[in-house]
Backbone as CSV, one residue per row, in Angstrom:
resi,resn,N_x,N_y,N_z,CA_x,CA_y,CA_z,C_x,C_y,C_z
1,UNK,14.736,24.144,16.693,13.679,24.431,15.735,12.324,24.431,16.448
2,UNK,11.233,25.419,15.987,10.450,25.576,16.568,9.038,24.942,15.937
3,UNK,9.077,23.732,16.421,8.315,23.024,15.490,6.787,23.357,15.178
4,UNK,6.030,23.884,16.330,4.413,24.579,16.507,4.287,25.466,15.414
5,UNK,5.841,26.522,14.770,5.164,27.449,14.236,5.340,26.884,12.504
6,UNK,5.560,25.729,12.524,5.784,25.057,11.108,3.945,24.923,10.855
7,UNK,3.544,26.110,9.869,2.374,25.505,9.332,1.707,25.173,7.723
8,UNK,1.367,24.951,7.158,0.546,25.072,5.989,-0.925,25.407,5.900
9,UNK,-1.171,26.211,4.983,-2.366,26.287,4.654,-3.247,25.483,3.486
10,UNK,-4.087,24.436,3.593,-4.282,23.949,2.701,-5.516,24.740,1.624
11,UNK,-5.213,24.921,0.465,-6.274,25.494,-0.284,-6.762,25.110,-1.558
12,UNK,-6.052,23.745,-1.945,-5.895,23.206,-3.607,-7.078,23.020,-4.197
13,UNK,-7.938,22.291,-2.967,-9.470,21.447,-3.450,-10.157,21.362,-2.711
14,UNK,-11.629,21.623,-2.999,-12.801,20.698,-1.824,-12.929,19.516,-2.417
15,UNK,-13.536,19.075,-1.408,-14.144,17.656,-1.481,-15.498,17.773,-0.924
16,UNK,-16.668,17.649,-1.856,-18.358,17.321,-1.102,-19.085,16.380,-1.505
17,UNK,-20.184,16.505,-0.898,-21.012,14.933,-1.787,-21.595,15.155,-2.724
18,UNK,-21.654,16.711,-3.246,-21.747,16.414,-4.812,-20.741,16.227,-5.922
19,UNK,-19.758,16.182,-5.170,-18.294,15.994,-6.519,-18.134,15.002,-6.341
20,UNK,-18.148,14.040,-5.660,-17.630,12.368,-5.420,-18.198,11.754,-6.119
21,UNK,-18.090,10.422,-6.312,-18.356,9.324,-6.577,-19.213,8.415,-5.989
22,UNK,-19.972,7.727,-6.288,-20.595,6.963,-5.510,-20.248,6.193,-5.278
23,UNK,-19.346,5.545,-6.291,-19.099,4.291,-5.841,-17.177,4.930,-5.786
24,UNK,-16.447,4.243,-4.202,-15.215,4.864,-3.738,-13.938,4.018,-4.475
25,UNK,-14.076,3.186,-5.524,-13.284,2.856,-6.273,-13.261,3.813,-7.502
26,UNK,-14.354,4.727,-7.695,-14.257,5.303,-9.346,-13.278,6.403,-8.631
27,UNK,-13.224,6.991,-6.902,-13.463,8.146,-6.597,-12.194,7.185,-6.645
28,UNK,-11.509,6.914,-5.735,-9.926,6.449,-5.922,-9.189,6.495,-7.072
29,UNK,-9.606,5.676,-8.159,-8.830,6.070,-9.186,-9.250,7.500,-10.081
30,UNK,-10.208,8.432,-10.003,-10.003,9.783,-10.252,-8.646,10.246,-9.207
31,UNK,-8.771,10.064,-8.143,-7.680,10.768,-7.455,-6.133,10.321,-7.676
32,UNK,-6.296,8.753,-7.668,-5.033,8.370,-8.189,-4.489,8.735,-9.428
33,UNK,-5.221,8.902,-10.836,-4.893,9.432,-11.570,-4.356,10.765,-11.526
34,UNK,-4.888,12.046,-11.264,-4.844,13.060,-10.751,-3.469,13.590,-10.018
35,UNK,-2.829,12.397,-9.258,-1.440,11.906,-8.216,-0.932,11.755,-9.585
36,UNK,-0.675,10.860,-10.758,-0.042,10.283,-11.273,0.872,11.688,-12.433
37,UNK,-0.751,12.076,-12.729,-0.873,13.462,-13.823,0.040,14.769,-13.203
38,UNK,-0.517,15.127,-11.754,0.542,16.287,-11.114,2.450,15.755,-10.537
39,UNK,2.215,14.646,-11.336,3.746,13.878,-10.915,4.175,13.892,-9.224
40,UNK,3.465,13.674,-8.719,3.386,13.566,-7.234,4.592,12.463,-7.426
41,UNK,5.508,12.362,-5.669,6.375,11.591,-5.706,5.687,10.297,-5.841
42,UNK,6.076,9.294,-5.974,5.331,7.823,-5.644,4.125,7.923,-5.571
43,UNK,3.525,7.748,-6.523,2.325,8.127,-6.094,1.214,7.001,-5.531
44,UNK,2.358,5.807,-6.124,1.610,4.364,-6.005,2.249,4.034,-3.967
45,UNK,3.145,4.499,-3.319,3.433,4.350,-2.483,2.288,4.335,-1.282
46,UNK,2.207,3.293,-0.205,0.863,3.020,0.427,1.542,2.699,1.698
47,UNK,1.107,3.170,2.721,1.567,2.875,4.258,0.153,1.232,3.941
48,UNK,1.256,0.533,4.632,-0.046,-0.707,4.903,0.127,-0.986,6.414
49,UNK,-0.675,-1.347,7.528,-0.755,-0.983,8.987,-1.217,-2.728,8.957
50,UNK,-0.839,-2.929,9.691,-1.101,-4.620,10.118,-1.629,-4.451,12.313
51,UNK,-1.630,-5.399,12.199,-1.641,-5.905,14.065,-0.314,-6.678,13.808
52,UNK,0.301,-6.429,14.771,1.671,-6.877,14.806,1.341,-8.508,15.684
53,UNK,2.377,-9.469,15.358,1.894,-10.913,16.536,2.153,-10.617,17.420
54,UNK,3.049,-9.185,18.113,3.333,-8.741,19.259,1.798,-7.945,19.952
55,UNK,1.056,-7.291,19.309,-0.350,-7.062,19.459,0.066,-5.611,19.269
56,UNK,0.923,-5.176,19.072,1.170,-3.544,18.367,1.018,-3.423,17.328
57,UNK,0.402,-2.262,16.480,-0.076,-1.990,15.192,1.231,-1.866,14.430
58,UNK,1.697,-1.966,13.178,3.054,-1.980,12.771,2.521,-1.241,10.959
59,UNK,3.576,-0.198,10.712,3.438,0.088,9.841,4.465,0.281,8.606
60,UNK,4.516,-0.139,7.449,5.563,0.200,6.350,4.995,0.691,5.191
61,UNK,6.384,1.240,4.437,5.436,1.556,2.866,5.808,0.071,2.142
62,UNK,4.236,0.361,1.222,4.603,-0.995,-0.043,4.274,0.017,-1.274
63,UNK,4.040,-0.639,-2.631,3.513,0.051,-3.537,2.601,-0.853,-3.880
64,UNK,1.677,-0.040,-4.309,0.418,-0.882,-4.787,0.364,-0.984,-6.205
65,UNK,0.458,-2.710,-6.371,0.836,-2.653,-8.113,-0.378,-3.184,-8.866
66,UNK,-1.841,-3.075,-8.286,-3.133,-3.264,-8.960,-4.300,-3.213,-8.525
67,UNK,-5.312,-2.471,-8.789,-6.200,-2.375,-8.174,-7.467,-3.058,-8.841
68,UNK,-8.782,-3.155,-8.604,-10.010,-3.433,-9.147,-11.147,-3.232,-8.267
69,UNK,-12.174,-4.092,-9.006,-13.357,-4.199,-7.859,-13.159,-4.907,-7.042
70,UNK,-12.382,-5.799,-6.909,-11.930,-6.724,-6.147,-11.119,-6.390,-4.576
71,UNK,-10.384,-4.928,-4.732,-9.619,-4.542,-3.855,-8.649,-4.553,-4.861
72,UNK,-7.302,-4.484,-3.889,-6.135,-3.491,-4.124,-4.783,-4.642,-3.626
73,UNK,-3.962,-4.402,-4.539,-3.106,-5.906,-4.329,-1.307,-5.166,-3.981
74,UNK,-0.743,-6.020,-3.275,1.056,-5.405,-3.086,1.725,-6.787,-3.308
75,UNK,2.718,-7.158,-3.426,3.926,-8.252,-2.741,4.507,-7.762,-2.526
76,UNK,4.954,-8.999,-1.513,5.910,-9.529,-0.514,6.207,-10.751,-0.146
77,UNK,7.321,-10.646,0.785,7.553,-12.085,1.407,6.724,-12.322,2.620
78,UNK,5.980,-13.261,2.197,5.323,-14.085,3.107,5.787,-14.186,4.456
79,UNK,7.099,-14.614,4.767,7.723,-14.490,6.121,8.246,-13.492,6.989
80,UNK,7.738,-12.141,6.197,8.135,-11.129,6.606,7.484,-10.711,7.738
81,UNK,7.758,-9.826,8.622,6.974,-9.417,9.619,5.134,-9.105,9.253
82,UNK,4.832,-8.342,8.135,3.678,-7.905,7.961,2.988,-9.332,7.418
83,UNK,4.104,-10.187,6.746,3.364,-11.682,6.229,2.835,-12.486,7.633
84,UNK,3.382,-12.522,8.516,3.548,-12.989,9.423,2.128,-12.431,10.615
85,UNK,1.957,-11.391,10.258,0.694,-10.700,11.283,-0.507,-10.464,10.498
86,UNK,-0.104,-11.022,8.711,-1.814,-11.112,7.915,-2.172,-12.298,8.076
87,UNK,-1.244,-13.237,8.793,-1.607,-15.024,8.562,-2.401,-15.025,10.039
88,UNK,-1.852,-13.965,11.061,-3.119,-14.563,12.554,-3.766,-13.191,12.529
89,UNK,-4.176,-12.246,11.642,-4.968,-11.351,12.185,-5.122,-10.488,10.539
90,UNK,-5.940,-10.884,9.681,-5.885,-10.375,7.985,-6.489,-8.846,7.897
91,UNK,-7.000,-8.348,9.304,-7.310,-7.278,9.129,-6.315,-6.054,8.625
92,UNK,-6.521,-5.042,7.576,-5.250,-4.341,7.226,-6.148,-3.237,6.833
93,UNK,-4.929,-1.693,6.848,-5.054,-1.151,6.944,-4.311,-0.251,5.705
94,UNK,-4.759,0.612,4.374,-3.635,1.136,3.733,-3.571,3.059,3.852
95,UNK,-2.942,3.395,3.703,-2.782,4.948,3.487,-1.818,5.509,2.942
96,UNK,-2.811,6.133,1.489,-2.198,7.254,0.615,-1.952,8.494,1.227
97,UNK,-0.752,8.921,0.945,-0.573,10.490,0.937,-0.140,11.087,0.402
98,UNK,-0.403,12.051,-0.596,-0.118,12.825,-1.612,-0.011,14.562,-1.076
99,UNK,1.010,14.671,-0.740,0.739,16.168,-0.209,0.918,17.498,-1.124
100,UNK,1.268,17.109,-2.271,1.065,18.162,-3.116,-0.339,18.219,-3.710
101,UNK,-1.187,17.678,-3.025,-2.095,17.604,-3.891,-3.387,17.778,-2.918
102,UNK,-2.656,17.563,-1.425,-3.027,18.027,0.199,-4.221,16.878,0.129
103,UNK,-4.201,15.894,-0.146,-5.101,14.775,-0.165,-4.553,13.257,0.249
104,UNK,-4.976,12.803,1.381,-5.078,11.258,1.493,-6.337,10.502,1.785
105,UNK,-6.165,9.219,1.545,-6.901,7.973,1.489,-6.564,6.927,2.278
106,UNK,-7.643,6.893,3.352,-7.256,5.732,3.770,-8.435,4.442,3.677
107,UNK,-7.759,3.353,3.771,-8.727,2.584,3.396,-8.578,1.173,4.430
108,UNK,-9.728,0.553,4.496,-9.586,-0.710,5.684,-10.204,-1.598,4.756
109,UNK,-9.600,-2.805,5.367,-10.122,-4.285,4.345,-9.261,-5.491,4.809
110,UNK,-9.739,-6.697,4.705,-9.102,-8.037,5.086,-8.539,-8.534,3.969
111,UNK,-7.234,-9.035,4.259,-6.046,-9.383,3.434,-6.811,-10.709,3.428
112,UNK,-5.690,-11.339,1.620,-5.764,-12.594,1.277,-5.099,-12.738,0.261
113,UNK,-4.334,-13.844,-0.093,-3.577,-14.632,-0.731,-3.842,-14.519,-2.006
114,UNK,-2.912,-13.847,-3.341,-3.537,-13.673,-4.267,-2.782,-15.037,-5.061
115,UNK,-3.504,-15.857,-6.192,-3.151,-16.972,-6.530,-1.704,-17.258,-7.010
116,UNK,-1.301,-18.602,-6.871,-0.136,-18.260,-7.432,0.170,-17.877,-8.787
117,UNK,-0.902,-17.936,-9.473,-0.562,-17.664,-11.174,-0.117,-16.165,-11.117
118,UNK,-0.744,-15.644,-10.415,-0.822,-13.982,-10.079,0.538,-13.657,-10.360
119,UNK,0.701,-14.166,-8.529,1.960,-13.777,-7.812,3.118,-14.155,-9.001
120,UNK,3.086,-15.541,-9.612,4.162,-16.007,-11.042,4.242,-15.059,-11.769
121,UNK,2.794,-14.569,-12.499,2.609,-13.117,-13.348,3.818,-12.133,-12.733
122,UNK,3.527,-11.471,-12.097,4.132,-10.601,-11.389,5.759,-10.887,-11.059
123,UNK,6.415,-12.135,-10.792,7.270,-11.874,-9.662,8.055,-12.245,-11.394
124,UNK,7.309,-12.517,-12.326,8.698,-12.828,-13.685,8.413,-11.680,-14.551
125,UNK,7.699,-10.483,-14.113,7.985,-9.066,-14.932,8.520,-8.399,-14.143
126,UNK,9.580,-8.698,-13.221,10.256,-7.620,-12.421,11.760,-8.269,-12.636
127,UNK,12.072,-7.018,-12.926,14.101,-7.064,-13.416,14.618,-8.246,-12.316
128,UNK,15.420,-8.955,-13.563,16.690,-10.374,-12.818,16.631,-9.838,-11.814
129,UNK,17.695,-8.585,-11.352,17.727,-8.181,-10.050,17.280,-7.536,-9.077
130,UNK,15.707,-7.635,-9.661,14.541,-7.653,-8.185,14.674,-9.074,-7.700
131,UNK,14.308,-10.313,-9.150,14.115,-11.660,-8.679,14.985,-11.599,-7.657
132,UNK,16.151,-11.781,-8.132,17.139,-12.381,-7.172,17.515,-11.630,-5.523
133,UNK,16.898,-10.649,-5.594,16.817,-9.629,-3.888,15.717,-10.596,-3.275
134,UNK,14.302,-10.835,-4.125,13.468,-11.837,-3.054,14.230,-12.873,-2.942
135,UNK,14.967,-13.173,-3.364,14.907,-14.694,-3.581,16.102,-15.332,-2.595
136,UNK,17.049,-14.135,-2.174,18.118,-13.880,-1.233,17.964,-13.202,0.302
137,UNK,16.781,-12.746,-0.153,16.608,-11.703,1.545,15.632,-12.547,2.482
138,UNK,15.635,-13.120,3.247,14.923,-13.550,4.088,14.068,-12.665,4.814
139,UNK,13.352,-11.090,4.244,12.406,-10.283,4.853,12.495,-10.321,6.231
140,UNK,12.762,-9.465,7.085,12.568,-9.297,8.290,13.491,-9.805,9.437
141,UNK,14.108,-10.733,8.832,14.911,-11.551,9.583,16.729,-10.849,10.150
142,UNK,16.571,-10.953,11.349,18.510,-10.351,11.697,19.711,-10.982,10.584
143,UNK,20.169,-9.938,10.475,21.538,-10.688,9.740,22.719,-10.093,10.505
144,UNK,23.817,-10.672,10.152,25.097,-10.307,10.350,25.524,-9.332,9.998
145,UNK,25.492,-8.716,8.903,25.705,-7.234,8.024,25.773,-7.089,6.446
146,UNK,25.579,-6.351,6.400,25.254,-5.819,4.899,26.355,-6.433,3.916
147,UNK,27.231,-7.035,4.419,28.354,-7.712,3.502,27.807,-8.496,3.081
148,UNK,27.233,-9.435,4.551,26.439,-10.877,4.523,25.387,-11.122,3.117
149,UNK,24.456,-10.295,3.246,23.375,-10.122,2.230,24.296,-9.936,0.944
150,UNK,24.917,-8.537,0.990,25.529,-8.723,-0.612,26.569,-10.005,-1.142
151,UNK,26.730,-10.315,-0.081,27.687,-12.173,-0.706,26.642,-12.577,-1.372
152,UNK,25.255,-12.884,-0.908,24.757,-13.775,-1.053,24.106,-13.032,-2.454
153,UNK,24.117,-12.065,-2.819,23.202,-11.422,-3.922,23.889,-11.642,-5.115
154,UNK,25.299,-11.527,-4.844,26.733,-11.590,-5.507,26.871,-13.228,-6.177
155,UNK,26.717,-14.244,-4.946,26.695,-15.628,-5.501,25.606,-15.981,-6.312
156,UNK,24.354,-15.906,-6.190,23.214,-15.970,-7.016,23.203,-15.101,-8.368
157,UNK,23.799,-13.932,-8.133,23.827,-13.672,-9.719,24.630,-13.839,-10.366
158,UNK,25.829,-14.509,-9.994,26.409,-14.933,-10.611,26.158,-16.600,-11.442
159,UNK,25.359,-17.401,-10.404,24.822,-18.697,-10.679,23.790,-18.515,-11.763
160,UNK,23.293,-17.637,-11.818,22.078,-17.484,-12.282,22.192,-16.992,-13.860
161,UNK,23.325,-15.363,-13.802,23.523,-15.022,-14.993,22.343,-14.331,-15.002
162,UNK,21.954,-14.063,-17.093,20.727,-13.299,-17.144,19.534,-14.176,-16.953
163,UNK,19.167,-15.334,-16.740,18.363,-16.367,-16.869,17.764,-15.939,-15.331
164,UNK,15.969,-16.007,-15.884,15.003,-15.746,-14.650,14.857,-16.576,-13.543
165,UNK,14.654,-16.248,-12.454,14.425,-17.066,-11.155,12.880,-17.600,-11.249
166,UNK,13.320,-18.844,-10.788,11.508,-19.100,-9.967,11.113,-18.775,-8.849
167,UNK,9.503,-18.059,-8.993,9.398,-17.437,-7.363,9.517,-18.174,-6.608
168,UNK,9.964,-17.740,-5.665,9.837,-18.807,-4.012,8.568,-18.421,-3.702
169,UNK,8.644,-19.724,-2.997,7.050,-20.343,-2.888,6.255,-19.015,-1.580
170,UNK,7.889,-17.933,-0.789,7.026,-17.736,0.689,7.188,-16.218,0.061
171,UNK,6.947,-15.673,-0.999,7.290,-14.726,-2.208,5.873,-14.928,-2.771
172,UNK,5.033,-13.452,-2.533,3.904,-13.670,-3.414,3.212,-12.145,-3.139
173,UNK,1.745,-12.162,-3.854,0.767,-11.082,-3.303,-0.419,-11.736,-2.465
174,UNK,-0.671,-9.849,-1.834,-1.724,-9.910,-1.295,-3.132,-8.794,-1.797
175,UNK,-4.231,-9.824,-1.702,-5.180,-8.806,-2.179,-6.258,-8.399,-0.567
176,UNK,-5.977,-6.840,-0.279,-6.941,-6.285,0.495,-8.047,-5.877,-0.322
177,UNK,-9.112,-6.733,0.539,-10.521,-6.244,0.176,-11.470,-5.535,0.858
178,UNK,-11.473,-4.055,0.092,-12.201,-3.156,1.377,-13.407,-3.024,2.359
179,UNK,-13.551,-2.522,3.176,-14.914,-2.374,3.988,-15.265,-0.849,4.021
180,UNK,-13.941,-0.612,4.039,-13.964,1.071,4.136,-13.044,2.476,3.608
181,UNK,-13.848,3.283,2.999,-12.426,3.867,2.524,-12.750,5.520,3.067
182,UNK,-11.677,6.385,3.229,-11.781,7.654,3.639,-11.187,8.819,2.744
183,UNK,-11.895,9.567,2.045,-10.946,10.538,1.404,-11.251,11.803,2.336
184,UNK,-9.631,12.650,1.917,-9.173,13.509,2.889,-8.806,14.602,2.373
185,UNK,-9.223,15.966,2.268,-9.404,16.447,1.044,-8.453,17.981,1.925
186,UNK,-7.339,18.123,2.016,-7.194,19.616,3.358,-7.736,20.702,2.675
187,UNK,-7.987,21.500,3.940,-9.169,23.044,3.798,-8.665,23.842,5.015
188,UNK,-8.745,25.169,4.107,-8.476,25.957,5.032,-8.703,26.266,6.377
189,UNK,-7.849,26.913,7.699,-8.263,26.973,8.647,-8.222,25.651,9.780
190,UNK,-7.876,24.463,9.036,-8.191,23.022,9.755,-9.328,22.330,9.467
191,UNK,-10.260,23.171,8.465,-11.773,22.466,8.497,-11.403,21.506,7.026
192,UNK,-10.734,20.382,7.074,-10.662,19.514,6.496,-11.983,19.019,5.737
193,UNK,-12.027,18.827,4.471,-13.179,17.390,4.172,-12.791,15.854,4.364
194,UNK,-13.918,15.016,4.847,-13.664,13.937,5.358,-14.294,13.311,5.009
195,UNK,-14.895,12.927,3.664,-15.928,11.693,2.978,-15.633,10.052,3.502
196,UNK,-16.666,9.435,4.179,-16.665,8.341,4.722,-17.457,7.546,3.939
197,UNK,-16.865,6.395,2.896,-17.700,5.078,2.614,-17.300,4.022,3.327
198,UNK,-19.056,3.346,3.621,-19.026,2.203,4.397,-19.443,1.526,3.605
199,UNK,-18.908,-0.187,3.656,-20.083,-1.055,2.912,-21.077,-1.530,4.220
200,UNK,-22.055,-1.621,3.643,-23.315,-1.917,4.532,-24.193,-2.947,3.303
201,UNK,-23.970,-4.083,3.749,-24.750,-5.028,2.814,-24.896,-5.107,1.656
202,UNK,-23.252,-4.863,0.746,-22.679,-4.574,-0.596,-22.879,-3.386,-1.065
203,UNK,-23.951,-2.345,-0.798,-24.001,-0.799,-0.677,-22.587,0.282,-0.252
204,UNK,-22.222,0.963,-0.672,-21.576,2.109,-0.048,-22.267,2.546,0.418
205,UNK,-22.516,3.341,1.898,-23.257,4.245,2.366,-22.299,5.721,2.692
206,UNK,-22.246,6.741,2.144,-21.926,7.675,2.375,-21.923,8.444,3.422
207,UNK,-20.925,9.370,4.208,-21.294,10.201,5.503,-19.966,11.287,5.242
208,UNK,-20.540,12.734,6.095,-19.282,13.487,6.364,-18.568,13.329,7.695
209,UNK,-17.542,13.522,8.033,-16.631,13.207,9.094,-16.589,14.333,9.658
210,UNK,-16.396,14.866,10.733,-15.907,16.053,11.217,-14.217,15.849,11.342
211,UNK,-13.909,17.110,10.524,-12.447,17.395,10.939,-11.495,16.624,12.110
């Protein structure tokens, strides 16, 4: 396969600084909505980029299950690899991509511990058998094989029945709080739009990016 001559033309939307937002949370959720409305796949789906404790950047998808002024929140297990590289280095990294819609977002901000009432909120409105997958998977960790894990998913729901789990304690969210966000708007030819907010002393300051 000849991969160079695989191209697209992007032509859906501009993006300038008179259509945006000023402030890059209203402009996020116009766009997220927008994702939700054209039934884009996942639309809540978010690459989150960590520093690995190995000192390599490491990346997975999460879904992002809330946003505010506050920043933008996911769970997980705490002991997981990405738990594990927000506890010595909270800098993080997320990115939307919506390609039917030829638009991503990326955004930078320092992780933090969202309370446990939160994380309780959350981890007892998700189906028995989400509970019981956190509550059995040790995130990140080698196993023996896929039997191994389903024994163990198998014994717990059976102990358990329909009756809810309590979260484990290394089972929770995280809230990234931004510094910076990028919308990415594709345009014909390669000449992309590239709207850059910075905070600069609780201000957004606005800029264009070159392609």
């Amino acid at each position: 396969m000849k991969l160079h001559t695989i191209r697209t033309e992007y032509k859906y939307a501009e993006l300038t600084e008179n259509n945006i937002e000023k402030n890059p949370l209203k402009q996020f959720d116009y766009w997220l909505n927008d994702a939700i409305s054209a039934k884009v796949n996942e639309p809540t789906a978010m690459s989150a980029v960590t520093v690995g404790v190995d000192g390599f950047p490491d990346s997975r998808i999460v879904l992002l299950k809330d946003y505010n002024e506050n920043g933008f929140t996911f769970f997980t297990s705490y002991n997981s690899n990405k738990g594990k590289a927000i506890a010595k280095n909270p800098a993080v990294g997320l990115h939307f991509f919506w390609p039917e819609l030829e638009r991503q977002i990326r955004i930078l901000g320092f992780a933090e511990k969202t309370s446990g009432k939160i994380s309780d909120w959350y981890f007892s409105s998700r189906p028995v058998l989400s509970q019981i997958a956190a509550f059995v998977s040790d995130q990140s960790s080698k196993i023996p094989s896929r039997g191994f894990l389903q024994s163990q998913f198998e014994n717990v729901k059976t102990e358990m029945g329909s009756k809810n789990l309590k979260r484990p304690e290394n089972w929770g969210g995280y809230l990234i709080k931004p510094v910076k966000f990028e919308f990415w708007q594709g345009r014909e030819s390669r000449l992309h739009d590239r709207i850059l907010y910075e905070n600069k002393n609780g201000s957004w300051i606005i800029s264009r990016l070159a392609p």
